[in-house]
SEROKE-57803 format. One line per 8 residues: number of its first residue (from 1); their letters; for each residue x, y, z of N, C-alpha, C. Coordinates in pm, 1 decimal. Layout:
% residues N
NUM> A> X:Y:Z:X:Y:Z:X:Y:Z; ...
This chain:
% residues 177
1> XXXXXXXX> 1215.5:-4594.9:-5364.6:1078.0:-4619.8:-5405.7:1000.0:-4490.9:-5385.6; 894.5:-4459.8:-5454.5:829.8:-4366.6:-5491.2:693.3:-4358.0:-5358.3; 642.6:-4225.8:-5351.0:554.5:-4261.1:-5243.1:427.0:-4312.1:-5325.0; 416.7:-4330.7:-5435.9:296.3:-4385.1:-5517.0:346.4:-4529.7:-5531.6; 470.4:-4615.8:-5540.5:467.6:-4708.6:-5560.0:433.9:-4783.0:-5440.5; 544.1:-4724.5:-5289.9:547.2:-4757.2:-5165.8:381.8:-4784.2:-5185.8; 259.1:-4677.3:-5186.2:119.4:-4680.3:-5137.0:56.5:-4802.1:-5252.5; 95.9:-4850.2:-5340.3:62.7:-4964.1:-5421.2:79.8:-5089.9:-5365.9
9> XXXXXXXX> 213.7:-5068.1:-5330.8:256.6:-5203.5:-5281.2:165.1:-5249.1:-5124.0; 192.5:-5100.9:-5021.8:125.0:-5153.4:-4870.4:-76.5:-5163.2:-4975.2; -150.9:-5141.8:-5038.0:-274.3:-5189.0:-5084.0:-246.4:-5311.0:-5171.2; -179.7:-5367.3:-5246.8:-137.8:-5477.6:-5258.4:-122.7:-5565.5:-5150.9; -67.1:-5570.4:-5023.0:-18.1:-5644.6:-4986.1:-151.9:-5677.8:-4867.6; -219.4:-5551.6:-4852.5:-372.7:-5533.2:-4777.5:-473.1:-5641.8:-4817.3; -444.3:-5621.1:-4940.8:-558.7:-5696.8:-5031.5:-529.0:-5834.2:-4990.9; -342.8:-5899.8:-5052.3:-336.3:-6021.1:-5047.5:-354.4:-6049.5:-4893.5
17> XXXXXXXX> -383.1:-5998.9:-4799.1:-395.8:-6032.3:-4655.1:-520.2:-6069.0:-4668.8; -554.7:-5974.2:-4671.0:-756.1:-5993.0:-4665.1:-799.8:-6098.1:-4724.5; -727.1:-6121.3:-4867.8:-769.0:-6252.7:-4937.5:-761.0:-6397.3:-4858.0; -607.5:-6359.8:-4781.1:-635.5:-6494.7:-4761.8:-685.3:-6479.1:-4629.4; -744.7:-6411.2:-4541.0:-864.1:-6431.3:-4446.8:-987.7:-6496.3:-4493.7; -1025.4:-6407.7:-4597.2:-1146.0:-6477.0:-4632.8:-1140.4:-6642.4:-4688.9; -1022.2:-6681.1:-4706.9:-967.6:-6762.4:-4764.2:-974.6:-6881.5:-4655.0; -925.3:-6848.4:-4531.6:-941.1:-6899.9:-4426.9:-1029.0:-6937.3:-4398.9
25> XXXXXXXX> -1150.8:-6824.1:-4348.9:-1246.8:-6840.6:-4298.5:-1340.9:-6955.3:-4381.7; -1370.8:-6934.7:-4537.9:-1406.5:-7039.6:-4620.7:-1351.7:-7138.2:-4576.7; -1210.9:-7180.9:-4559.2:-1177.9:-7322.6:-4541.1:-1236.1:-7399.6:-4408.6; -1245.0:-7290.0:-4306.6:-1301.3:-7344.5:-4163.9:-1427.7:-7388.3:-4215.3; -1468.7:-7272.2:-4293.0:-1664.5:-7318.7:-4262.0:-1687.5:-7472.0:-4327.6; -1595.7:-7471.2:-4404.2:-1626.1:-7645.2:-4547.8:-1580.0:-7712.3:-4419.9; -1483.3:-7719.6:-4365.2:-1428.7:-7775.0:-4226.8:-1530.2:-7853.9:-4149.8; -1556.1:-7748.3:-4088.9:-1694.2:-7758.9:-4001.3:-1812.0:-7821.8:-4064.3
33> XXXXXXXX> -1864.2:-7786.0:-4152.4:-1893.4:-7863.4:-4259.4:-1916.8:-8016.1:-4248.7; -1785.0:-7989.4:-4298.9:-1768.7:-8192.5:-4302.9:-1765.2:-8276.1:-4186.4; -1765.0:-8204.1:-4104.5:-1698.9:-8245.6:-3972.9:-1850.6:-8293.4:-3915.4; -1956.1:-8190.9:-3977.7:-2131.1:-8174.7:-3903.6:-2182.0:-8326.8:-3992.9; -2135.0:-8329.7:-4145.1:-2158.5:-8419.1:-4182.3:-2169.6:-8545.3:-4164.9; -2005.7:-8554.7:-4133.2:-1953.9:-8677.4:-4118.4:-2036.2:-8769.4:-3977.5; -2075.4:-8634.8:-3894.0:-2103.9:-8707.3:-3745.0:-2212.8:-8743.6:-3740.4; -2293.5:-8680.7:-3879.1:-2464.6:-8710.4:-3909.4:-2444.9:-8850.6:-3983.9
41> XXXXXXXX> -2368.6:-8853.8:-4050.3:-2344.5:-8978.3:-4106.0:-2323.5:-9117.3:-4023.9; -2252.1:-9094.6:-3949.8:-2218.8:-9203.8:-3847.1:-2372.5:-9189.2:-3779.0; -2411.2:-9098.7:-3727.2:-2539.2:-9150.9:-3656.7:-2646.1:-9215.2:-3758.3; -2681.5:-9185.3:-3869.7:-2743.6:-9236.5:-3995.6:-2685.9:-9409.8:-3980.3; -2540.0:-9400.3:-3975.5:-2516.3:-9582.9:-4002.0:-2572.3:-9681.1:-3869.9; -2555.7:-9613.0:-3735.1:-2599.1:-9646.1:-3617.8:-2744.6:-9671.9:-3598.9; -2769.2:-9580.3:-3681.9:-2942.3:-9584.4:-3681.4:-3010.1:-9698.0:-3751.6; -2953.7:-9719.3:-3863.6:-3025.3:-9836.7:-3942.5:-2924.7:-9979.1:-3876.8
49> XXXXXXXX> -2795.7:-9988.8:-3894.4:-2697.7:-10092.7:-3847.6:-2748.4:-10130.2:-3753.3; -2740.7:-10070.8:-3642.1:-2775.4:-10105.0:-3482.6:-2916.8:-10104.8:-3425.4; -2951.4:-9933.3:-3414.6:-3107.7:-9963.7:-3399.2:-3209.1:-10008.4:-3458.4; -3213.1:-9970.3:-3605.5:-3325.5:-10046.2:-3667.0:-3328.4:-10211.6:-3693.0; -3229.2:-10210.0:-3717.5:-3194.8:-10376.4:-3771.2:-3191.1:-10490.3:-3618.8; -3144.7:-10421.7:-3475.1:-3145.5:-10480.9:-3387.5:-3294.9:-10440.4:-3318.7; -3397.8:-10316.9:-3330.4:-3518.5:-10321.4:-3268.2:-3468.1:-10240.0:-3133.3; -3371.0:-10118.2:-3125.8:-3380.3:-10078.7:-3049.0:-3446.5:-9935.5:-2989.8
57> XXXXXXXX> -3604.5:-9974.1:-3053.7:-3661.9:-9868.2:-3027.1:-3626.1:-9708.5:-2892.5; -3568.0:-9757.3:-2813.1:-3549.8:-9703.7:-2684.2:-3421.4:-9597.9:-2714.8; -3361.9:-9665.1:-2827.2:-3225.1:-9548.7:-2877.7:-3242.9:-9469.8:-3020.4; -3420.8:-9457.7:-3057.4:-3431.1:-9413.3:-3188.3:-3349.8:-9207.6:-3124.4; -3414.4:-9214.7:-3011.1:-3441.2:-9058.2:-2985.6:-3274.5:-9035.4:-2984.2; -3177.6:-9108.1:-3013.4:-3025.0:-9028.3:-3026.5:-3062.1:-9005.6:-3227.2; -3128.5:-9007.0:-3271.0:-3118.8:-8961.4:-3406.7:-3230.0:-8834.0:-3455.1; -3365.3:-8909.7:-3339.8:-3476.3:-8853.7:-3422.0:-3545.1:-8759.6:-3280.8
65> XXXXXXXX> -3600.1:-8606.0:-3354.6:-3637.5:-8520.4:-3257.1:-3789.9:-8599.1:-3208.4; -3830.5:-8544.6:-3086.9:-3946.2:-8568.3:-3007.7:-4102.1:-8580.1:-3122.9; -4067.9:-8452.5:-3206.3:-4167.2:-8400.2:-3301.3:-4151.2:-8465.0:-3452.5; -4027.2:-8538.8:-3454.9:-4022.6:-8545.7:-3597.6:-4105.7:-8585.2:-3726.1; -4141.2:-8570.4:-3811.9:-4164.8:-8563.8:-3911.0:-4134.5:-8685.6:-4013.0; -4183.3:-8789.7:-4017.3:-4150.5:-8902.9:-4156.4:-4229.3:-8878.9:-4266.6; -4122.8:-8868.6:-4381.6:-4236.1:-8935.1:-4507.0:-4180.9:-9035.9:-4557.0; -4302.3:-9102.9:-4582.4:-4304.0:-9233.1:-4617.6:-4314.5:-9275.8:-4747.8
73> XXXXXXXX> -4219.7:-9415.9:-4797.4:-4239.4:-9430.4:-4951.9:-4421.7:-9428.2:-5004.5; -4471.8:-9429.2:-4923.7:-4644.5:-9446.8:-5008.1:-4709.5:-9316.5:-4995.5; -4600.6:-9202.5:-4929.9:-4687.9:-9057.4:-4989.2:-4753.2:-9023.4:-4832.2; -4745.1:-9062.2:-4766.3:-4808.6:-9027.7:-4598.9:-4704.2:-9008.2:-4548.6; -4726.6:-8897.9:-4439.6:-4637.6:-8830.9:-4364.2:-4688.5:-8876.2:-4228.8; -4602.0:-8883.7:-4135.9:-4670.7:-8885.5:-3977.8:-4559.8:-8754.0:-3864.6; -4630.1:-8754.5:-3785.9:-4531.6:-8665.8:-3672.5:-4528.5:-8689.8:-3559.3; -4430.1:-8724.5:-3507.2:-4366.6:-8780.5:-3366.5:-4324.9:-8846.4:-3334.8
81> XXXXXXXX> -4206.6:-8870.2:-3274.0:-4144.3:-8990.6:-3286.0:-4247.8:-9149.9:-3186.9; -4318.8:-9162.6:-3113.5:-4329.1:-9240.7:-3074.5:-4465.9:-9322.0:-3199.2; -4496.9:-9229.9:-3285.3:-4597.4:-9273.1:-3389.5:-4475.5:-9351.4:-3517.4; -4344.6:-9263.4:-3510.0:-4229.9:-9325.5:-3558.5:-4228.4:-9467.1:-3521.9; -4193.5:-9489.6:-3434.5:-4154.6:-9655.4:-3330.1:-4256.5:-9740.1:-3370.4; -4392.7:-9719.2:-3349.2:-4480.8:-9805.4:-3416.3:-4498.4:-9827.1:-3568.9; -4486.3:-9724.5:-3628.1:-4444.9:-9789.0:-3780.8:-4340.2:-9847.4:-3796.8; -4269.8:-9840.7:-3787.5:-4155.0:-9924.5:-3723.3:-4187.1:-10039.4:-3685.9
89> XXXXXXXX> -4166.1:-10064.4:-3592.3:-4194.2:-10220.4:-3499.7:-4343.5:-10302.4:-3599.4; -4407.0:-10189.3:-3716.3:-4511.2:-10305.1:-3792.0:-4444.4:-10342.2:-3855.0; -4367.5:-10274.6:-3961.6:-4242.1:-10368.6:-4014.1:-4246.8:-10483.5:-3976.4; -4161.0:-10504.1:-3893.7:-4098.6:-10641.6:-3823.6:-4184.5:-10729.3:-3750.4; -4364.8:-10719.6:-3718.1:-4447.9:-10792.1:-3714.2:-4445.7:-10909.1:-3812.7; -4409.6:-10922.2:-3959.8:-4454.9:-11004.9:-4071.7:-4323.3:-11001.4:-4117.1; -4241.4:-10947.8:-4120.0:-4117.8:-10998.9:-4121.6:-3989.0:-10948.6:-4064.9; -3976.0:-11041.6:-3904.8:-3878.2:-11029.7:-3825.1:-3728.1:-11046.8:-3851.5
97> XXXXXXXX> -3716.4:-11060.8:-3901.0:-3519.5:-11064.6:-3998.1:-3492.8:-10922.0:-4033.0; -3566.8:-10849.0:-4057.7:-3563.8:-10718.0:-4149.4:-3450.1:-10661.3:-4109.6; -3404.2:-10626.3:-4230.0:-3248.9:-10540.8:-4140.7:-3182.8:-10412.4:-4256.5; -3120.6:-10356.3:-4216.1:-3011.1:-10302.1:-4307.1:-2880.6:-10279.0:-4261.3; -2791.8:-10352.8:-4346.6:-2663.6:-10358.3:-4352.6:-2518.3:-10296.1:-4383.1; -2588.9:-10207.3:-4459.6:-2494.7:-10130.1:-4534.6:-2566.4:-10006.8:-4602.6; -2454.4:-9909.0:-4605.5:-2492.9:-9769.5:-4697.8:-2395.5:-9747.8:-4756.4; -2401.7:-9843.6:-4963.0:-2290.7:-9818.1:-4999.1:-2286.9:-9679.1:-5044.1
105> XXXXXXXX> -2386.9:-9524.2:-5047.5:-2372.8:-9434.3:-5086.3:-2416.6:-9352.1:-4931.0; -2371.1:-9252.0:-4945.7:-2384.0:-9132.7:-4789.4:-2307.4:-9021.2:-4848.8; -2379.9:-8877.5:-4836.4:-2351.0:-8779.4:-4862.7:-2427.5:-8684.7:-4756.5; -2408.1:-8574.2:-4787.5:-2454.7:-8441.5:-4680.1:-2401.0:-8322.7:-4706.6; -2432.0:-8223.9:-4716.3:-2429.7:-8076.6:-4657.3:-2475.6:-8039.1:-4564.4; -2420.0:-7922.8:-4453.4:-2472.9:-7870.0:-4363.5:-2597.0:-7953.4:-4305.7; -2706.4:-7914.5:-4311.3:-2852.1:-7925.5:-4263.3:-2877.3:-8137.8:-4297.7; -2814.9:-8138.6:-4417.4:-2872.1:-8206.4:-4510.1:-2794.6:-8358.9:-4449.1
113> XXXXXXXX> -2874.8:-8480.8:-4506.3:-2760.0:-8603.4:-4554.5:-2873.5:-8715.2:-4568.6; -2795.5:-8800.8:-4657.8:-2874.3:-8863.3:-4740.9:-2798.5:-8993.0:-4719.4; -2848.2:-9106.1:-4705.5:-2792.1:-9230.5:-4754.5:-2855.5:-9349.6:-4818.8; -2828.3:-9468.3:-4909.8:-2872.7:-9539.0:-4908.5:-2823.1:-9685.7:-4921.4; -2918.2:-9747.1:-4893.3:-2906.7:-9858.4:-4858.8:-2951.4:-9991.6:-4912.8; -2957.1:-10069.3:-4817.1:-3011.3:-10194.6:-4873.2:-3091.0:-10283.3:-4759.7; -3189.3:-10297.1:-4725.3:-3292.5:-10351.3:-4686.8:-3357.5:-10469.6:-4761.1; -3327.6:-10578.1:-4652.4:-3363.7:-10714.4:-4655.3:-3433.1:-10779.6:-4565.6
121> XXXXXXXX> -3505.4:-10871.5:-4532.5:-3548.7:-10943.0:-4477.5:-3649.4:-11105.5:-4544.3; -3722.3:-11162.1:-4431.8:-3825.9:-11264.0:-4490.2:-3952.9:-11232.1:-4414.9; -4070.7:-11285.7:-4542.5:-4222.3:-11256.6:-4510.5:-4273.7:-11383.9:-4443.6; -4201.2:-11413.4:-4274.8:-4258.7:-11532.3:-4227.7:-4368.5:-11576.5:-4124.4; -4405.7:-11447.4:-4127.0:-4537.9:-11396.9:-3976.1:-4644.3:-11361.4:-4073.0; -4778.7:-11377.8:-4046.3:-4890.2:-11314.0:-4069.7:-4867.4:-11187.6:-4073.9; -4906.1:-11135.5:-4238.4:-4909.9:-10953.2:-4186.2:-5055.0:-10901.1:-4180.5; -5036.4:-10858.4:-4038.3:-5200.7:-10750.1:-4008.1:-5227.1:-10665.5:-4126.0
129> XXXXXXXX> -5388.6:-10660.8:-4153.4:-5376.8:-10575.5:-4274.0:-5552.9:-10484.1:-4214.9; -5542.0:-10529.5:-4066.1:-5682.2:-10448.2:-3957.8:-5817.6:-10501.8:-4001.9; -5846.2:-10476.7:-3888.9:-6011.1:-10578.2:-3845.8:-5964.5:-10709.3:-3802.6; -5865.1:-10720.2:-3813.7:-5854.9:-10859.3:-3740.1:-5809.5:-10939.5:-3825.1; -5814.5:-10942.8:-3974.4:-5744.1:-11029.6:-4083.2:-5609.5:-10998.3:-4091.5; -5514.0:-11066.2:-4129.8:-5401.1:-11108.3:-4215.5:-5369.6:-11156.5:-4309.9; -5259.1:-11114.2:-4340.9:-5216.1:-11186.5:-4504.3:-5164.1:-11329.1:-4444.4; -5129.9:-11420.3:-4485.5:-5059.9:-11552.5:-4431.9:-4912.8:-11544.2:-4502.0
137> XXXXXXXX> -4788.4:-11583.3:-4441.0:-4607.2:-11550.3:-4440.8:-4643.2:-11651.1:-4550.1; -4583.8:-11594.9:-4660.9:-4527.0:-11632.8:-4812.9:-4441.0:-11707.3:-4823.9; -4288.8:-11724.8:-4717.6:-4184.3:-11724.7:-4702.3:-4063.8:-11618.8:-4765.4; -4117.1:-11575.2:-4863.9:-4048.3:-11502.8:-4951.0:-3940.7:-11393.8:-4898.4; -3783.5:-11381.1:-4998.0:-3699.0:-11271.2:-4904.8:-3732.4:-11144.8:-5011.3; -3702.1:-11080.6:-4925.4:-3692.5:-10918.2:-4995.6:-3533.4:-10870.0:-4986.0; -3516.6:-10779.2:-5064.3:-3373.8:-10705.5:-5060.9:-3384.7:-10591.4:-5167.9; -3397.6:-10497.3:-5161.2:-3481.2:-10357.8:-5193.4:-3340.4:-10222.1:-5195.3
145> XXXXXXXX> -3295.3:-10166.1:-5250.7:-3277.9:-10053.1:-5243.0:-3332.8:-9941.6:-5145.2; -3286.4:-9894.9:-5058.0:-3386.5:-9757.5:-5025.2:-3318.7:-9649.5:-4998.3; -3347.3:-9557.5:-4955.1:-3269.5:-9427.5:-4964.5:-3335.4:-9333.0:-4815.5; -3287.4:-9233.1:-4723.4:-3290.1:-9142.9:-4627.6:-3247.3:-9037.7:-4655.1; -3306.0:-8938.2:-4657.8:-3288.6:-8790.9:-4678.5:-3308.8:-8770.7:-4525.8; -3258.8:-8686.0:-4462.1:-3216.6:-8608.0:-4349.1:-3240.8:-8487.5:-4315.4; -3287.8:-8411.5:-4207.2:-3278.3:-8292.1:-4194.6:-3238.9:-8285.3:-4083.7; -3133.5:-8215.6:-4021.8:-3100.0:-8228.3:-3880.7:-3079.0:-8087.2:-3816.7
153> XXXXXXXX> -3144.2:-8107.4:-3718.5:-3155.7:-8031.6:-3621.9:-3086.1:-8008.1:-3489.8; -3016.8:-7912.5:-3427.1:-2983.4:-7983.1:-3288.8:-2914.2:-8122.7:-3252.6; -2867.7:-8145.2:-3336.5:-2821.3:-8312.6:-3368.3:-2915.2:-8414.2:-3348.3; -3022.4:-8350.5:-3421.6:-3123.3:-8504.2:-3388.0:-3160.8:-8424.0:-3587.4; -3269.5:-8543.7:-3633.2:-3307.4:-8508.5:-3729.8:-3464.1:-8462.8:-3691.7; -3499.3:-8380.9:-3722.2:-3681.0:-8325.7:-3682.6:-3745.1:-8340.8:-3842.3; -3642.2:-8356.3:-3966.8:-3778.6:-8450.5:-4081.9:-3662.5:-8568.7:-4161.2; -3787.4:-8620.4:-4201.5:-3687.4:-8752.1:-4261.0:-3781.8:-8825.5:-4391.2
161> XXXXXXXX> -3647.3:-8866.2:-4462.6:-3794.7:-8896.4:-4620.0:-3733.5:-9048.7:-4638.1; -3820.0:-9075.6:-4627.5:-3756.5:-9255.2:-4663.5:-3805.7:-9283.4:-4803.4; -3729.3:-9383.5:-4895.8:-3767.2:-9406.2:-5002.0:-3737.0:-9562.2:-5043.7; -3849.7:-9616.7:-5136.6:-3799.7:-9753.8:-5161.1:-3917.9:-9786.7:-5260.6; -3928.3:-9842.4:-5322.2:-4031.6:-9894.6:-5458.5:-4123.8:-10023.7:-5374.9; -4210.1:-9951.8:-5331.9:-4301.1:-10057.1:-5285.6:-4370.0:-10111.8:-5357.4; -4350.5:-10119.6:-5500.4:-4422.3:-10205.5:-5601.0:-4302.3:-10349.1:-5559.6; -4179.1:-10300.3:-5594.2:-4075.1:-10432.9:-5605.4:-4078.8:-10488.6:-5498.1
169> XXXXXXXX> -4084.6:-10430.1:-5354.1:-4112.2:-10500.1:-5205.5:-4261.4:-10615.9:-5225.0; -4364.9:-10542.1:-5266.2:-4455.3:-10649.7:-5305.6:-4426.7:-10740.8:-5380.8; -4369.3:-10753.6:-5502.2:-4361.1:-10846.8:-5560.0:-4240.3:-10933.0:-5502.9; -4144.7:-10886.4:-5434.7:-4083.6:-10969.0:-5391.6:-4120.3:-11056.9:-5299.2; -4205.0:-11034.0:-5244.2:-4309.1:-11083.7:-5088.7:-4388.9:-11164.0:-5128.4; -4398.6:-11161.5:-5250.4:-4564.6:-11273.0:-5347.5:-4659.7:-11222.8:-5277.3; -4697.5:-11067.4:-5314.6:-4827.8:-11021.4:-5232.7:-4831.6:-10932.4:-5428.4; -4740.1:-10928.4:-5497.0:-4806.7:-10879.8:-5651.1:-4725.5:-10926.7:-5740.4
177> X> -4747.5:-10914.2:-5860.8:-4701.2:-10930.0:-6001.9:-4667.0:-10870.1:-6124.7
């Protein structure tokens, strides 16, 4: 072999090394990746399955940071989690069944993850609507689509976007038409 072929072949063979480092390293990071995903995901199913649906305000803070950030399907944002817990817990003032069961869709990247769901309950309590009035329990069930966008932080999420058609929640409730 030639000393020009010999020096082709050892940069050939440089290259295919290097390639597959970088090759590597890509595969770890998607790795890791999925791995950040997957564990955001499981806390996402825990969160609605267990805590929300069972009222365990006291275990929101394994999901959600001190400061976090909600937006809400009606366009208002709030910040902190214990302003979290009380929107929350009004929910389930006017209708205590409320739950979610399932997330037949869940996805994520890095930072990111999204799921949605299905949210049900019945309108069988007076709902406060302030000053002291209420609506009077309809009986009516709801079962709604909704959706969670994610941002996670530190393994907690510090913003979160909830989504759901609060036109169809009303009308399902016999509060519209």
């Amino acid at each position: 072999m030639t000393t020009s072929r010999l020096g082709i072949g050892i940069a050939l063979t440089v290259c295919a090394v290097a390639a597959a480092c970088a090759d590597a390293e890509k595969l770890k990071q998607y790795t890791t990746n999925d791995q950040l995903v997957a564990t955001h995901i499981a806390t996402f199913d825990d969160l609605d399955f267990n805590v929300f649906t069972n009222q365990k305000w006291d275990e929101l803070q394994k999901s959600h940071s001190k400061d976090i950030v909600v937006h809400w399907p009606d366009g208002h944002s709030t910040k902190g989690i214990d302003v979290h817990i009380q929107d929350l817990k009004n929910m389930f003032v006017y209708a205590p069944d409320t739950r979610i069961k399932e997330h037949p869709v869940k996805f994520g990247t890095g930072e990111w993850t999204s799921v949605q769901g299905v949210m049900e309950g019945t309108f069988t309590k007076p709902m406060p609507i302030g000053e002291g009035k209420s609506i009077p329990p309809t009986g009516k069930a709801f079962k709604l689509s909704m959706a969670t966008i994610g941002h996670w932080k530190n393994g907690v999420m510090d913003e979160e976007y909830l989504f759901w058609d609060n036109q169809t929640y009303m009308k399902q409730i016999g509060l519209a038409k």
